[in-house]
N, C-alpha and C positions, 0 to 999 in steps of 0.2 A: 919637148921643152925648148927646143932650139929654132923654131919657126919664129920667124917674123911675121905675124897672126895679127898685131896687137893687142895681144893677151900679156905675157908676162911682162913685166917690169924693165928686168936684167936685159930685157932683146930688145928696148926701146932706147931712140934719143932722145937727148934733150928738148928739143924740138917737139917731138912726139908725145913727151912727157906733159907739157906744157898744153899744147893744144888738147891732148885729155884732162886735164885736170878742171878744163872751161867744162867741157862737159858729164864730168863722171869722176869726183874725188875719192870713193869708194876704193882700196884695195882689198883682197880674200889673200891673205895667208896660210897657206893648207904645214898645220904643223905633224910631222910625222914620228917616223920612228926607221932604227936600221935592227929587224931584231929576226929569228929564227921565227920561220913555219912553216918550217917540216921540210921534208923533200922532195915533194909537187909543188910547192911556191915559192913566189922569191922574198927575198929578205927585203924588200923596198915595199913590203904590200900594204902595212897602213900609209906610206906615203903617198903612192899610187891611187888610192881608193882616195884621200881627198883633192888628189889634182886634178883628177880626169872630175869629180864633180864641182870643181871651182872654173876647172876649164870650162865647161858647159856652162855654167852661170855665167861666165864673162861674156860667152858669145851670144847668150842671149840679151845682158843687160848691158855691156859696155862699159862695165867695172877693168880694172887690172888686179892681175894674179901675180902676189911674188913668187919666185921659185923658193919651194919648200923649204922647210926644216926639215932635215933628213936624220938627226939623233937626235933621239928624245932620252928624259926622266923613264924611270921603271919603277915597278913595285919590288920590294925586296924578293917576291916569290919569283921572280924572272932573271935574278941574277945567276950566273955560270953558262949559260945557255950559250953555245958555241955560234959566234956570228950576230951575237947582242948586244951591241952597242950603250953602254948605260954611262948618260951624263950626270956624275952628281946635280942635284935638285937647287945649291946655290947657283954651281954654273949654269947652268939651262934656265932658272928663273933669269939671271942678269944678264945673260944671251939673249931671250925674249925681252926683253925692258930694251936693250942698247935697240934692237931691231924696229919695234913698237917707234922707240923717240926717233930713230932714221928715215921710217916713213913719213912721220909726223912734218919732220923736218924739211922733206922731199914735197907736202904738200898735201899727205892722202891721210888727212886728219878724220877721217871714217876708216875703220880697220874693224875686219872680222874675222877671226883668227880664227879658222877649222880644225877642232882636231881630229887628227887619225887613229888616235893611238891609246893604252890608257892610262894617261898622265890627266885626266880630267881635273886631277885633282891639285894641281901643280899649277897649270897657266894660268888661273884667277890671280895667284900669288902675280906673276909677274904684271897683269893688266893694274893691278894695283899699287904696285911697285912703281909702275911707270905716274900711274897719278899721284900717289902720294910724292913722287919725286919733283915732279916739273910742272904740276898745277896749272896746266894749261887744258882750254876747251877743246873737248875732243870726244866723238863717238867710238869704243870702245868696244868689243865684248866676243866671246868665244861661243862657238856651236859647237855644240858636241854630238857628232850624226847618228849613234843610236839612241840618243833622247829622242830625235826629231821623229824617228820610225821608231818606234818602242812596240808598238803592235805587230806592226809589221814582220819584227824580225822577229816575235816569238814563235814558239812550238805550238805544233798542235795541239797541243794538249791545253793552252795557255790563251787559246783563240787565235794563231800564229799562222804561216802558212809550212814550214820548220817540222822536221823529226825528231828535232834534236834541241835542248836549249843553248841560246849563242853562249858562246867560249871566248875560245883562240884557237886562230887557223882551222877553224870545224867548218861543218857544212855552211854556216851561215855564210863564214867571212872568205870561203872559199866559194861559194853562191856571187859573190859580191865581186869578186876578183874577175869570176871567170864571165860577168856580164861585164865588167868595163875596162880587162886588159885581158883574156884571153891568150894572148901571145904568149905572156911570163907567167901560165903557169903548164904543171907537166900532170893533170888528173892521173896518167897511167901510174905515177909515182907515190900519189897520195897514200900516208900511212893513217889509221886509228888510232884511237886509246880510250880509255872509260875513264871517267870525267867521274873524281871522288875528291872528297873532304872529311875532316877528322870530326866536323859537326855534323849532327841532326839536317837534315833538308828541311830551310827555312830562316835559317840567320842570316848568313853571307850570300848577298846576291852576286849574280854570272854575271858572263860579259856584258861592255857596257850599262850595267845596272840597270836594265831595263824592267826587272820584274820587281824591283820597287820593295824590294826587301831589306829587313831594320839596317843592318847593318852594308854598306857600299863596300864591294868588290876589294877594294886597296887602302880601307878605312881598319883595317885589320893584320897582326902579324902571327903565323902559330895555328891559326884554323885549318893551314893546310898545309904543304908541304914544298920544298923547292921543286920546281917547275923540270930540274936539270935532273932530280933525282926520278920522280914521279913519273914525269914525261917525255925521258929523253928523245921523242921522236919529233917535238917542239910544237905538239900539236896535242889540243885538249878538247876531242869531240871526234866528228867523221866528217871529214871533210871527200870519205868517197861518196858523202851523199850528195854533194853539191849540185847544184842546178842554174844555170844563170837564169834561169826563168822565174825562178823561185823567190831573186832578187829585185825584179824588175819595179816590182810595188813598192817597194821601201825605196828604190833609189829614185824613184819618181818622187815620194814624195819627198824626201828631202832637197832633191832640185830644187821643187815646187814650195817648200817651203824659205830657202836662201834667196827664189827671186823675189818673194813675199818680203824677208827681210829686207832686202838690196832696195825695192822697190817705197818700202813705207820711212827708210832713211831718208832717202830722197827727197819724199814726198813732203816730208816733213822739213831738214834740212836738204834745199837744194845745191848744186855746187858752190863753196865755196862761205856757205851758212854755216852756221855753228852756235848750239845753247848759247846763250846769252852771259857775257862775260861774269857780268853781277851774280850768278847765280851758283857758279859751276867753282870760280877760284876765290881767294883772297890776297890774292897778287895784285900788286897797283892797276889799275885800266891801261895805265902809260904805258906800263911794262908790257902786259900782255897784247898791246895790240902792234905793239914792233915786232913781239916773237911771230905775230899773225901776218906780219906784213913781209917778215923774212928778210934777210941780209942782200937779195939784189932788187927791193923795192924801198928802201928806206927806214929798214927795219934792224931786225937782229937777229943769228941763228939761235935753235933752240938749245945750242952748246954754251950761250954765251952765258945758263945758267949753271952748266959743268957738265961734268959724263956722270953717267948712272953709277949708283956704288952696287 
């Protein structure tokens, strides 16, 4: 993350900043998490998993990458868990808003916010946050990378290519790890556990909610049990089954689907386009097209309408 690549943000000048934004307003956000899984992986692994695939998209598309969010939101069942970082869900929603309006501000009025982790249910609030705040035109919106693969990552059993259905820290997301950072994890270390709930199989869907079951993952409190009692090994599946091979289809296609995204924003709005004011705000035209024109072309920053509450 410390290459001057012209990939991230933080590693670029002013200068640099400016000459990209002629060509490619688009930034990727890859939001994460700092949280326990296990003692063969590292604790930065949902971050990891959306950098290295935001990084690949920029080089292919010539977007820029902020450097991550590295604490995330948690569900209540992952609280105590030694090495877990949990941001209350006010501060991390208006963490994400202040960040949102600072790119905005910077120029990268296309944002797509990756998550790693499973806070799915949280960052909407802040995309929103941010628009109902500052009512300004702006392409928006969050990927959530086991939607994108939702087949992909299933079990066999489920049509999947998987022994196991995705968790935390199991075969899947340890499949995942050990195709696109290899280095930070230790397989020889990798612990078990069997993977139970207090309900019937069939109410509460598994990791990233891919099997599409009534009730979502962290839409629920009491179905099962804390994380720290249950699984103190920080891990909810077998992650001795991992395979980077196993991964390679799902991370393809979520690549393949972010440059799809990246590509049809563009396509649609090209640098420096954006919905059409009349449509998007009910802020004066006047107004908004100074916050568009920004404070060193004639215009106004996006502060001059206040900081995020």
């Amino acid at each position: 993350m410390d290459k001057a690549d012209g990939i991230y943000f933080q590693n670029m000048t002013g200068r640099q900043v400016e000459e990209r934004l002629k060509k490619n307003d688009i930034i990727l956000i890859p939001v994460g998490s700092t949280e326990n899984h296990g003692r063969g992986q590292c604790f930065g692994e949902d971050t990891f998993i959306v950098t290295r695939i935001a990084e690949t998209v920029a080089r292919e598309c010539g977007c820029t990458v902020s450097q991550p969010i590295w604490f995330g939101s948690h569900p209540w069942c992952q609280m105590g868990q030694p090495g877990t970082i949990i941001v209350p869900d006010e501060i991390f929603v208006g963490y994400l808003v202040s960040v949102i309006a600072g790119y905005w501000n910077a120029g990268f009025r296309k944002q797509i916010l990756l998550n790693g982790h499973g806070q799915e249910y949280v960052i909407p609030v802040a995309i929103q946050g941010f628009a109902k705040r500052y009512q300004v035109p702006a392409i928006i919106c969050m990927v959530n990378w086991p939607t994108v693969a939702a087949q992909e990552l299933k079990d066999k059993d489920h049509g999947g290519l998987f022994e196991t259905p995705f968790r935390h820290a199991d075969e899947v997301e340890a499949s995942i790890s050990l195709a696109l950072f290899p280095e930070m994890n230790e397989p020889e270390h990798m612990e078990d556990s069997e993977p139970f709930g207090f309900m019937p199989e069939g109410h509460v869907d598994k990791g990233g909610d891919i099997y599409q079951y009534p009730i979502p993952g962290h839409a629920q409190v009491g179905m099962g049990g804390l994380e720290v009692k249950i699984y103190p090994q920080g891990v909810i599946g077998k992650p001795t089954l991992a395979d980077a091979k196993k991964a390679e289809v799902a991370i393809d296609k979520i690549i393949d689907y972010l440059i799809k995204l990246h590509n049809d924003i563009l396509e649609r709005f090209p640098p420096g386009k954006l919905p059409e004011i009349d449509l998007v705000t009910e802020r004066d035209r006047e107004l908004v097209e100074a916050l568009l024109k920004g404070p060193r072309n004639g215009g106004k920053s996006l502060y001059s309408l206040g900081l995020p509450v």
